[in-house]
LOFI-425191 format. One line per 5 residues: their letters; for each residue y, z negated, x of C-alpha. Coordinates in nm, 4 decimals, decimal comma. Example, Ala and Ser with C-alpha at 12.3 -4.5 7.8 and 13.67 -1.06 7.14 Angstrom:
as) -0,4500/-0,7800/1,2300 | -0,1060/-0,7140/1,3670
This chain:
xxxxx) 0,7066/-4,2540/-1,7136 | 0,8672/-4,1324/-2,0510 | 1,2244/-4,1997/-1,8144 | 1,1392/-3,9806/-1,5726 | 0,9544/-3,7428/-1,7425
xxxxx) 0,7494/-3,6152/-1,4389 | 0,5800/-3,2720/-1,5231 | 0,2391/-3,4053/-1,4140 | 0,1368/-3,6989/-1,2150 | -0,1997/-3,8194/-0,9787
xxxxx) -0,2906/-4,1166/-1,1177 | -0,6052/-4,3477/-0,9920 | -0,7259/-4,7238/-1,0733 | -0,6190/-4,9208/-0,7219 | -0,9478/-5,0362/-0,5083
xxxxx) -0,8093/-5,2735/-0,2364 | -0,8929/-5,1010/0,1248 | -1,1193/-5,3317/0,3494 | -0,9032/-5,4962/0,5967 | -0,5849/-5,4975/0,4207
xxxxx) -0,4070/-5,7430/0,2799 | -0,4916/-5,6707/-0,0638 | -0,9220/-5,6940/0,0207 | -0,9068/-6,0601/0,0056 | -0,6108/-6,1593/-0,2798
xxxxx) -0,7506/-6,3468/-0,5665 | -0,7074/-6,2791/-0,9200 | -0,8525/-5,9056/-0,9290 | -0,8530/-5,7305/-1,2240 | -1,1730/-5,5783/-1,3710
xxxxx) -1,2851/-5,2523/-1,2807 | -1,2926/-5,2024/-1,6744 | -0,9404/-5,3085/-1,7246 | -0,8262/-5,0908/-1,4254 | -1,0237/-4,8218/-1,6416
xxxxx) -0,8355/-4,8243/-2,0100 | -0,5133/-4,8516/-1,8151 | -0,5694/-4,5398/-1,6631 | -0,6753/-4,4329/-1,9466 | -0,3390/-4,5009/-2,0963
xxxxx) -0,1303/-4,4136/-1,8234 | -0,3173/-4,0535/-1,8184 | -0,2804/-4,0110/-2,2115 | 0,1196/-4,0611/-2,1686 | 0,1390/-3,8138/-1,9045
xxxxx) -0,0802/-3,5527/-2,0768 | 0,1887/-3,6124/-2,3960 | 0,4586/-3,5386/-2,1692 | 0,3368/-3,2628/-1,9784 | 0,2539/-3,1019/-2,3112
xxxxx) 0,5768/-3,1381/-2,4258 | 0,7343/-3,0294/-2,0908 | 0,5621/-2,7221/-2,1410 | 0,6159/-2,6471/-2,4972 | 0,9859/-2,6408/-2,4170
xxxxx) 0,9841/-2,3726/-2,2100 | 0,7621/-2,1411/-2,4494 | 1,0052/-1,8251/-2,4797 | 1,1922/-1,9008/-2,1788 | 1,2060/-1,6279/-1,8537
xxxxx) 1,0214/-1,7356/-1,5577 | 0,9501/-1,6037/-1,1981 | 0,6069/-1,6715/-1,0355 | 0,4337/-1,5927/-0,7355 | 0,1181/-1,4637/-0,7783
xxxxx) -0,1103/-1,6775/-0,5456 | -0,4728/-1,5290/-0,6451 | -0,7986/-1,5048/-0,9031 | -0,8156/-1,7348/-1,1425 | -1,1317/-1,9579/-1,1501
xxxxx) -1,2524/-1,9248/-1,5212 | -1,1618/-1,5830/-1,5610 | -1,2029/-1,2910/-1,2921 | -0,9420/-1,0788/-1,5090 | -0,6803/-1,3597/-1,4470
xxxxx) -0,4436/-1,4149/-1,1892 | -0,3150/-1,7698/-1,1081 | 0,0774/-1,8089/-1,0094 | 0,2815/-2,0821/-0,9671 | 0,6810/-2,0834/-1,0675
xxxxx) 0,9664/-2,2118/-0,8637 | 0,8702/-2,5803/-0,9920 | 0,5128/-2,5811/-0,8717 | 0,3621/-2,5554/-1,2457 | 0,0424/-2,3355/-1,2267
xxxxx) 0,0555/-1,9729/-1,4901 | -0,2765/-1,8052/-1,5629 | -0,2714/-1,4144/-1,6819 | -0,4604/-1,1015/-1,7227 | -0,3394/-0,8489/-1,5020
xxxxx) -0,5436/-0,6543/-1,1782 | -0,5997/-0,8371/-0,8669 | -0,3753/-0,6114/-0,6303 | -0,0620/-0,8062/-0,7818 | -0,1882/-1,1472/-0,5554
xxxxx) 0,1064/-1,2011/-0,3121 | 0,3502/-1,0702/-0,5492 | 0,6154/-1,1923/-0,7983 | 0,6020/-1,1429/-1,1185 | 0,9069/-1,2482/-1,4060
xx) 0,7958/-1,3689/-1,7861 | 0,9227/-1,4224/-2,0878
């Protein structure tokens, strides 16, 4: 993970599907154990994410602005050329528009 430095990551504890292969392999590992690895794995990610982020603080950035935020009605949600999700006050008859930061 710290190689490839994803931006973010979906991350979930494998569960063996009925009827596959994997359903009736021995040697499973606890649903516990499954848990704290997770765990881990979500910690590192969060870490690099962060740090992803932090990097571009001051740099210019065009975003389309897709709609309302959720939390705040005063917010707008956008999303930059790289997918990563921007939340900021302006009025709601900016949705479908781009915007540029810096």
């Amino acid at each position: 993970m710290r190689k490839v430095c994803f931006s973010y990551s979906y991350m979930y504890h494998f569960n063996p599907r009925e009827g596959t292969p994997a359903a009736s392999m021995s040697g499973r590992i606890a649903d516990k154990v499954k848990g704290d690895r997770l765990s881990r794995v979500i910690e590192v990610q969060k870490g690099l994410t962060k740090s992803l982020m932090e990097s571009r603080v001051g740099s210019i950035e065009e975003v389309l602005i897709e709609g309302l935020s959720r939390r705040k009605k005063t917010e707008l949600l956008a999303r930059t050329q790289r997918d990563e999700m921007v939340v900021f006050p302006a009025p709601a008859s900016r949705v479908g528009s781009f915007a540029r930061f810096d």
